[in-house]
C-alpha positions as CSV (number, residue, x, y, z in Angstrom):
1,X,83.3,-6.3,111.7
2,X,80.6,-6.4,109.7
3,X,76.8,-5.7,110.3
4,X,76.1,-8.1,112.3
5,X,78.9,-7.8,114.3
6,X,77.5,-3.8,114.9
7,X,74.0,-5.3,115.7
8,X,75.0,-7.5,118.4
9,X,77.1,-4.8,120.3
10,X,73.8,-3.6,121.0
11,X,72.7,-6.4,122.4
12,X,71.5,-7.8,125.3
13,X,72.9,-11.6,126.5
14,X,69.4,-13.4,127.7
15,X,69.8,-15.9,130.5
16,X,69.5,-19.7,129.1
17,X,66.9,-20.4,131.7
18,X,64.4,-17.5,130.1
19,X,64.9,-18.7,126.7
20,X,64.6,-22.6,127.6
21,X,61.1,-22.5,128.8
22,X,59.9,-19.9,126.1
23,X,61.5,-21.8,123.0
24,X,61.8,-25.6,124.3
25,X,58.5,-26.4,121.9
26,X,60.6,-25.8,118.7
27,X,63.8,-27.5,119.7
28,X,64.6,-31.3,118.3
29,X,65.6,-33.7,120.0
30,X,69.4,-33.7,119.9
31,X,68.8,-29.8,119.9
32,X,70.9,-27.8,123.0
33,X,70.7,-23.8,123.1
34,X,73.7,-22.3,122.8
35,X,73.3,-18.3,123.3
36,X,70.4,-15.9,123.2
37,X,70.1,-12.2,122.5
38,X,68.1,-9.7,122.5
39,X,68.1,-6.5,120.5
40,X,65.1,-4.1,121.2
41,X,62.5,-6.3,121.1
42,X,63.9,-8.9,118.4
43,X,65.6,-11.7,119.6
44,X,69.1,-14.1,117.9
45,X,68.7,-17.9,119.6
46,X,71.8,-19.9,118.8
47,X,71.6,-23.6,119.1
48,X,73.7,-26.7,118.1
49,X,72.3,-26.7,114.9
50,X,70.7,-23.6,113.9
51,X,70.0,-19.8,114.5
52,X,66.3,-18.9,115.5
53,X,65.2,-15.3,114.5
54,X,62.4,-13.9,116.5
55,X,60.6,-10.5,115.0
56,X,58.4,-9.9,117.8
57,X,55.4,-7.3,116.3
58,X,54.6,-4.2,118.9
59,X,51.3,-3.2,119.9
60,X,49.5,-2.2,116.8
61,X,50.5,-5.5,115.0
62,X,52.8,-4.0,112.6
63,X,56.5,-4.2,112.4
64,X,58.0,-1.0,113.4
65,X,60.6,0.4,111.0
C-alpha cells in the first residue's frame, strides 16, 4: 500500500495493441510487453524485463508540477 500502489489506482490500463506500435522501436529482441498505464499524461510500460517510464512534456515544453 505504498505510493505506488496509490498512483496506480489512478490509473488508466492502456490496450497492448496502442502501446505495441508506439514503443516496439525500444524493445529487444526477446522483449514481450506485459502491461501499460497511463496516469494523466505519464505513462508505466511493463515488460518481461523491465519498467519503461514515459514523462510526456505538455504544450509549453516544461514539465508541469
Amino acid at each position: 500500500m505504498g505510493l505506488f500502489d496509490g498512483l496506480m489506482g489512478n490509473a488508466s490500463e492502456l490496450k497492448m495493441e496502442e502501446v505495441q506500435k508506439e514503443f516496439v522501436h525500444i524493445l529487444s529482441k526477446s522483449e514481450r510487453f506485459e502491461k501499460a498505464y497511463k496516469l494523466i499524461r505519464d505513462l508505466f510500460v511493463f515488460t518481461d524485463k523491465r519498467l519503461i517510464l514515459v514523462d510526456k512534456q505538455g504544450l509549453s515544453g516544461k514539465n508541469a508540477l
